[in-house]
Backbone as a ProteinNet text record, in pm:
[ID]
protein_1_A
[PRIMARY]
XXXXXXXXXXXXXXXXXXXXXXXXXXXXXXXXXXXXXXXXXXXXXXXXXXXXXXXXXXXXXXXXXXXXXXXXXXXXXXXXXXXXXXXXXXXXXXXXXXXXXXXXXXXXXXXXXXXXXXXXXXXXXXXXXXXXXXXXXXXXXXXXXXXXXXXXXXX
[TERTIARY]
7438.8	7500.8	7579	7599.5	7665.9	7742.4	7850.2	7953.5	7932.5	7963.1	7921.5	8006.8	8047	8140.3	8219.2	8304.9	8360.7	8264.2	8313.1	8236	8100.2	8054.3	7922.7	7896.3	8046.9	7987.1	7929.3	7882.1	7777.5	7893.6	7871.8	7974.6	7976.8	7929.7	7948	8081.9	8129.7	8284.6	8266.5	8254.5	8249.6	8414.1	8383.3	8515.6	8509.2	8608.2	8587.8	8521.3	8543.8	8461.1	8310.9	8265.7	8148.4	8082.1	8126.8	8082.6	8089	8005.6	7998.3	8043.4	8170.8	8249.7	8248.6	8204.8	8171.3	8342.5	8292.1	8409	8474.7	8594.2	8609.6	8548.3	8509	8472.5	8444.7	8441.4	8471.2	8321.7	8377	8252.3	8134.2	8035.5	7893.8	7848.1	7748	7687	7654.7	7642.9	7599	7737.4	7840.6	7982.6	8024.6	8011.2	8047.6	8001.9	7847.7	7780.4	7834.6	7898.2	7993.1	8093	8143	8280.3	8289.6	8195.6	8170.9	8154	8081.9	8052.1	8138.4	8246.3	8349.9	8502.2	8473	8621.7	8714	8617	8731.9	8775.8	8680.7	8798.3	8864.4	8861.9	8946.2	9079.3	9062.6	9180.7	9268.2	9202.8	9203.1	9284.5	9253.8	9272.7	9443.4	9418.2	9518.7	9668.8	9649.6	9724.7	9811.5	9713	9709.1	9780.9	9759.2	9811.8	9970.3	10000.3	10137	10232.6	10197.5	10301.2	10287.3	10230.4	10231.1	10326.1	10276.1	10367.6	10504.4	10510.2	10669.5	10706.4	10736	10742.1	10756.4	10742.3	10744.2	10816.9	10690	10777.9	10753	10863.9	10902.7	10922.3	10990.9	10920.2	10798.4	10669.2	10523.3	10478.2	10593	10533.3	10669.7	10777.3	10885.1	10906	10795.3	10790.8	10736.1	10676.1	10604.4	10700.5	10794.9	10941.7	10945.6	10936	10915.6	10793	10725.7	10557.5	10473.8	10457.3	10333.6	10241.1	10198.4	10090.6	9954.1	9932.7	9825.3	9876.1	9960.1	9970.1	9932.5	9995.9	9984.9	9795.3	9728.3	9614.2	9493	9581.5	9482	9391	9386.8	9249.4	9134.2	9059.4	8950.7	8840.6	8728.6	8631	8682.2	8741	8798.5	8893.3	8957.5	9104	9007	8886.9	8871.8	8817.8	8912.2	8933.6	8875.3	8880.2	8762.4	8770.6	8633.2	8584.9	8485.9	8528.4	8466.7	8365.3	8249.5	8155.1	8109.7	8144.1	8087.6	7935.1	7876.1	7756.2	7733.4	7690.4	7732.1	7606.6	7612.5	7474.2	7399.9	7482.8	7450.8	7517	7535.1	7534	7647.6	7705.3	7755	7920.3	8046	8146.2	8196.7	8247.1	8299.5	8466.6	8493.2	8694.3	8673.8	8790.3	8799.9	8929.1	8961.6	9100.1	9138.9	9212.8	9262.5	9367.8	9351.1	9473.6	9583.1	9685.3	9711.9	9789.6	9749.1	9772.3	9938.1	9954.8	10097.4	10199.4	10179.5	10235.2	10253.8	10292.1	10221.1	10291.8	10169.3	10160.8	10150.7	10094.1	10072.1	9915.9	9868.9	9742.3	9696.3	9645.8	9581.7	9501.5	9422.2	9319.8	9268.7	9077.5	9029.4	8952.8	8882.6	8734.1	8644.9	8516.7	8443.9	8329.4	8201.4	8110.8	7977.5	7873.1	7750.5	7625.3	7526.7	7413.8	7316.8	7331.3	7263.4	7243.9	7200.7	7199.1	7158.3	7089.5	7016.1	7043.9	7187.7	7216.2	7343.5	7396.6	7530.7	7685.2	7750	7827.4	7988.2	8041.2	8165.6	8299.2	8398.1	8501.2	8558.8	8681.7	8704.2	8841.5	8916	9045.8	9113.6	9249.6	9331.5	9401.3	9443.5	9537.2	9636.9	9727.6	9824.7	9905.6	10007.4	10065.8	10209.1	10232.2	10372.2	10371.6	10530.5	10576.5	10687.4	10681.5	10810.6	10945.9	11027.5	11143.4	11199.1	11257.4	11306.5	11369.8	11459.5	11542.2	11481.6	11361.9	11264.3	11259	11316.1	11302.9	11183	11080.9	10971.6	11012.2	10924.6	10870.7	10750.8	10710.1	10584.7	10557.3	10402.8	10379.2	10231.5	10215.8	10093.3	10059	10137.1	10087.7	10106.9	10048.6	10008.9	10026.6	10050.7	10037.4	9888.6	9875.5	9769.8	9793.4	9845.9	9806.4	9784.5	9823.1	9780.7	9617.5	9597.4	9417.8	9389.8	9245.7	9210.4	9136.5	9166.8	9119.7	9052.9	9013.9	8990.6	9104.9	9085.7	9161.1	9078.7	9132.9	9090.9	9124.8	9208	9286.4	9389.8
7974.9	7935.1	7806.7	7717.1	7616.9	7623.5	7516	7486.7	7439.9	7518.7	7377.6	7390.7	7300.9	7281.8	7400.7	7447.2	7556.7	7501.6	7378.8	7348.2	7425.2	7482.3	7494.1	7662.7	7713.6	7867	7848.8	7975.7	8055.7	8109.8	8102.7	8107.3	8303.9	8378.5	8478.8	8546.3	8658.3	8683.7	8846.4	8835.7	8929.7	9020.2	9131.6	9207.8	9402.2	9405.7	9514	9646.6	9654.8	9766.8	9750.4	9637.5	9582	9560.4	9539.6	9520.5	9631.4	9619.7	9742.2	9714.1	9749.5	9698.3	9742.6	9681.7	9774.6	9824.1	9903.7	9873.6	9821.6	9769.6	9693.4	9692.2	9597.4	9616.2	9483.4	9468.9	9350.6	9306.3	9126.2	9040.4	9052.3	9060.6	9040	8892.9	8900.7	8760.7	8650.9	8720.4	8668	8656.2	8701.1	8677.4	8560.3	8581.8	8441.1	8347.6	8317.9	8215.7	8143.6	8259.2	8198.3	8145.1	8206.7	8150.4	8002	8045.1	7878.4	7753.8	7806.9	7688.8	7668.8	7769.9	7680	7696	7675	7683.2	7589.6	7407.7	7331.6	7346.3	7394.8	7400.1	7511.1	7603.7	7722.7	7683.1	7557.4	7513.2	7395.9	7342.8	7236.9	7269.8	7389.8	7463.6	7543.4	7607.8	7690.1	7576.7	7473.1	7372.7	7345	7283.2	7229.4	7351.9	7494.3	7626.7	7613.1	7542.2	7597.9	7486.5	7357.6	7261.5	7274.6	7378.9	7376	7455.6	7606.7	7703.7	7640.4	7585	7528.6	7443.2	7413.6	7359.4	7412.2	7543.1	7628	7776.3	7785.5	7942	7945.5	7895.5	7856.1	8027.7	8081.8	8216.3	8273.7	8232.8	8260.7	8220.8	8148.6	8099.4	8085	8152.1	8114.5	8164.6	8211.9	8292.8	8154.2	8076.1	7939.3	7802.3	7832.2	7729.1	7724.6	7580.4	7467	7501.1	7602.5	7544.9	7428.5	7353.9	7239.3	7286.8	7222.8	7200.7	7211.6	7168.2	7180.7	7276	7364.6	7482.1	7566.9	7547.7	7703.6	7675.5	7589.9	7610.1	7590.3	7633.7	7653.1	7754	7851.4	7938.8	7885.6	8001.5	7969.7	8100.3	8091.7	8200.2	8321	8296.6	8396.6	8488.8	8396.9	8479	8561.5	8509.5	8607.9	8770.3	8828.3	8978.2	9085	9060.1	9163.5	9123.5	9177.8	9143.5	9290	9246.3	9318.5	9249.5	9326.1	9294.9	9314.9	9260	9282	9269.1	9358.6	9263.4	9251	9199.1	9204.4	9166.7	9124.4	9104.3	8973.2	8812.2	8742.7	8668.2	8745.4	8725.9	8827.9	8775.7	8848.6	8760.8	8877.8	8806.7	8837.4	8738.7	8827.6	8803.7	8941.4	8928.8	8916.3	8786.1	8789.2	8784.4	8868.4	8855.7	8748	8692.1	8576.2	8574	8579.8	8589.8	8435.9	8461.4	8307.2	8292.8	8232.3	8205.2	8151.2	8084.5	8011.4	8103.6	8235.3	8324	8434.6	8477.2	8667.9	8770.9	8805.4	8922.7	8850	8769	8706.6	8675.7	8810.6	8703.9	8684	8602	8553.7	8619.5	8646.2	8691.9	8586.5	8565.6	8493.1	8502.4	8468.3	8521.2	8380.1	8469.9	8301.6	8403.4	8350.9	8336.2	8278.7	8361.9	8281.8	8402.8	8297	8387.1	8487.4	8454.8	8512.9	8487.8	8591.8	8543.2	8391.2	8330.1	8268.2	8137.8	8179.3	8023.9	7977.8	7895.6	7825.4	7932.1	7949.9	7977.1	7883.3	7961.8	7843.4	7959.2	7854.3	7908.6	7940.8	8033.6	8093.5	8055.1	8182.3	8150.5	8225.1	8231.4	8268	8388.2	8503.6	8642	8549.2	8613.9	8562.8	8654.6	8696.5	8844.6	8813.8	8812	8813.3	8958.5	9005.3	9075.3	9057.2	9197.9	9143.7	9280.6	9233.6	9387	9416.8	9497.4	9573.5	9507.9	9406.1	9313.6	9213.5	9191.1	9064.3	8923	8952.9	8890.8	8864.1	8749	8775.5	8744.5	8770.9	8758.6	8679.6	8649.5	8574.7	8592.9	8576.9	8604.9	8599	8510.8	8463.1	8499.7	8573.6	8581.5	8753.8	8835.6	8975.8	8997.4	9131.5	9214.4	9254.3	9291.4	9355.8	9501.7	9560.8	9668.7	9680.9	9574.7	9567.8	9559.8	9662.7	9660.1	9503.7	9488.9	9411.5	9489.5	9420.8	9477.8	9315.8	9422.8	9308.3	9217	9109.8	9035.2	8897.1	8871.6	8770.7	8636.5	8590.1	8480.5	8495.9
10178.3	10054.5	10076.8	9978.6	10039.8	9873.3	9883.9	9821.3	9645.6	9544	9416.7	9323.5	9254.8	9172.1	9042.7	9076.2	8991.3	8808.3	8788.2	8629.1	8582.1	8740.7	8690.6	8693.8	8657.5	8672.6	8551.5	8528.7	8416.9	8269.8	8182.6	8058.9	8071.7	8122.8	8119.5	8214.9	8181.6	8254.6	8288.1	8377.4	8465.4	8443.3	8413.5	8460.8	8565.8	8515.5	8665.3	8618.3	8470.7	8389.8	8376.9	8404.8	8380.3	8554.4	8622.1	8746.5	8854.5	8938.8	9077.3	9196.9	9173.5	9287.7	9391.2	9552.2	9688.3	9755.2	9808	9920.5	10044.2	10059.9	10170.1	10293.1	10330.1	10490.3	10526.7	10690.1	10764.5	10693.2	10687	10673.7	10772.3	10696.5	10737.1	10713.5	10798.1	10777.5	10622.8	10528.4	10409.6	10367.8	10362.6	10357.5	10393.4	10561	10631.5	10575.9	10553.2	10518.5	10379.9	10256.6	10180.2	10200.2	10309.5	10405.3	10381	10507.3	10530.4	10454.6	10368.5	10250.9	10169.8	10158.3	10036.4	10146.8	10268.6	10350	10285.9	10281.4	10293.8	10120.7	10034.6	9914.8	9892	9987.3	10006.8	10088.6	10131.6	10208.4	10142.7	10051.6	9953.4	9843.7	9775.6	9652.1	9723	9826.1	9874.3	9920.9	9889.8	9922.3	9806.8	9717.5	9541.6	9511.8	9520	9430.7	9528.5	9642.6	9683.8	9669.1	9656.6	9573.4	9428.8	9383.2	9189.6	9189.1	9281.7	9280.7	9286.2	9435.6	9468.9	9349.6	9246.8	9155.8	9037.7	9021.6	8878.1	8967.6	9039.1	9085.4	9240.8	9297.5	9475.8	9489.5	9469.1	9539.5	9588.7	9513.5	9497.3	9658.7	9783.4	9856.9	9948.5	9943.5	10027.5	10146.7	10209.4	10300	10375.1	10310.3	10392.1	10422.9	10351.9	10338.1	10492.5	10523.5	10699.9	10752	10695.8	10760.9	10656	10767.2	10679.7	10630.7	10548.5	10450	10578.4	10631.8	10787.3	10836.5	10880.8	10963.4	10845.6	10748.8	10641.9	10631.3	10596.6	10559.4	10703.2	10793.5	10952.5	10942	10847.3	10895.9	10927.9	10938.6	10991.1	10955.4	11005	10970	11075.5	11177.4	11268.2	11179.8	11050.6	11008.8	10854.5	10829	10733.7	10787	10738	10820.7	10725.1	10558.1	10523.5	10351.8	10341.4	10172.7	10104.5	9994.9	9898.9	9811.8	9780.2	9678.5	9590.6	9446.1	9322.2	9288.7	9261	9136.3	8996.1	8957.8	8843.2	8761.9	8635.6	8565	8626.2	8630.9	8646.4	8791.3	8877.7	9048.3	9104	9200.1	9325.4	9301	9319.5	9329.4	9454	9525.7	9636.4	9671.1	9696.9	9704.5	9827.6	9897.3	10059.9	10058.8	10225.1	10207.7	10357.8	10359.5	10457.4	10561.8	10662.1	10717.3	10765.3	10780.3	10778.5	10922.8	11006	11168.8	11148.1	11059.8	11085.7	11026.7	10964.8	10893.9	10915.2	11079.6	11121.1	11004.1	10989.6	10854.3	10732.4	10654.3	10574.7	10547.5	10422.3	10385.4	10246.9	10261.6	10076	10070.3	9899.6	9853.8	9780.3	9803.1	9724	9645.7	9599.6	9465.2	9492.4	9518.7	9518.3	9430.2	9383.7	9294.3	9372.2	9344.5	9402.4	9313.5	9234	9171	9252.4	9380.3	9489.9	9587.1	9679.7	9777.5	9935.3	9812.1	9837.1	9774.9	9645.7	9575.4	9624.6	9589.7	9621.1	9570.4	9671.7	9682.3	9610.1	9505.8	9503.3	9464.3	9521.4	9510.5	9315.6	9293.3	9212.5	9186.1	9248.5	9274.1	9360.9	9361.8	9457.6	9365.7	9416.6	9339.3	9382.7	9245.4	9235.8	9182.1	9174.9	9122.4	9055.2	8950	8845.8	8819.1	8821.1	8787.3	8712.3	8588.8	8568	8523	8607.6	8568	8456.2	8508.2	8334.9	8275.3	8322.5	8257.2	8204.1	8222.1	8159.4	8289.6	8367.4	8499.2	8592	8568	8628.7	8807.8	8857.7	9022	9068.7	9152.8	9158.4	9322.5	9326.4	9484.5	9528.7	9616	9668.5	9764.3	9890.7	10013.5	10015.2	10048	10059.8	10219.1	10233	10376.3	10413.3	10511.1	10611.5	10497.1	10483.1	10431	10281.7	10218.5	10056.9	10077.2	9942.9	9935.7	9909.7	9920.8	9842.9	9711.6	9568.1	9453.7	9344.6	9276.1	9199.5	9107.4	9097.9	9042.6	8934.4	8837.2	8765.3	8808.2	8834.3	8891.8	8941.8
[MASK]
+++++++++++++++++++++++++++++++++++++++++++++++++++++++++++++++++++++++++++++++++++++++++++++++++++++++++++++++++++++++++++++++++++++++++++++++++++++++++++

């Protein structure tokens, strides 16, 4: 699978009532091979989402406050540690979860998109999680534990 431009998903929207969602387990090869093909805008995007964040909602990422922009986005195919797989009417979604080397215990979740096995792979987005308390007080938060599932997510 190689890399192609988010513009060009398919106008159809996949959701979790509608799709067959697998269960977690370490990447396999056809995984990786998505890996691979959208790393650098998985590293690109994961950059862009943490100076927006820092900028609206600096919590979403304060666990990264004095690591660089190059250390926080050092993974690698070594740090993707496990994914899930949708199918759906019109391709394959896949949830990966990330671990982040400059962060012990810190990992992202991503969503990438590919019609099959055999077509181009592209990135989606990143979970991103608002909450908000009883007082009307929201929260915000980008980086997850080793023991949070991975689930489905829209963006």
């Amino acid at each position: 699978m190689t890399y192609r431009s988010i513009g060009e998903l398919t106008p159809c929207q996949a959701t979790k009532e509608t799709s067959e969602l697998g269960e977690s387990h370490a990447p396999r090869q056809e995984s990786i091979d998505a890996y691979n093909a959208i790393e650098h805008e998985l590293k690109k995007q994961f950059i862009h989402l943490r100076r927006d964040h820092d900028k609206h909602e600096p919590e979403s990422f304060a666990a990264a406050r004095g690591v660089s922009d190059h250390d926080l986005a050092s993974f690698s195919q070594d740090d993707f540690v496990l994914v899930r797989v949708a199918t759906t009417a019109y391709g394959i979604i896949l949830f990966g979860k990330l671990r982040l080397p400059a962060l012990p215990g810190a990992y992202v979740h991503f969503r990438a998109f590919s019609e099959g096995p055999d077509d181009d792979a592209l990135f989606h987005s990143f979970h991103t999680e608002d909450k908000e308390d009883e007082d009307g007080h929201k929260t915000f938060r980008t980086l997850f534990t080793e023991d949070e599932p991975l689930d489905w997510f829209d963006a």
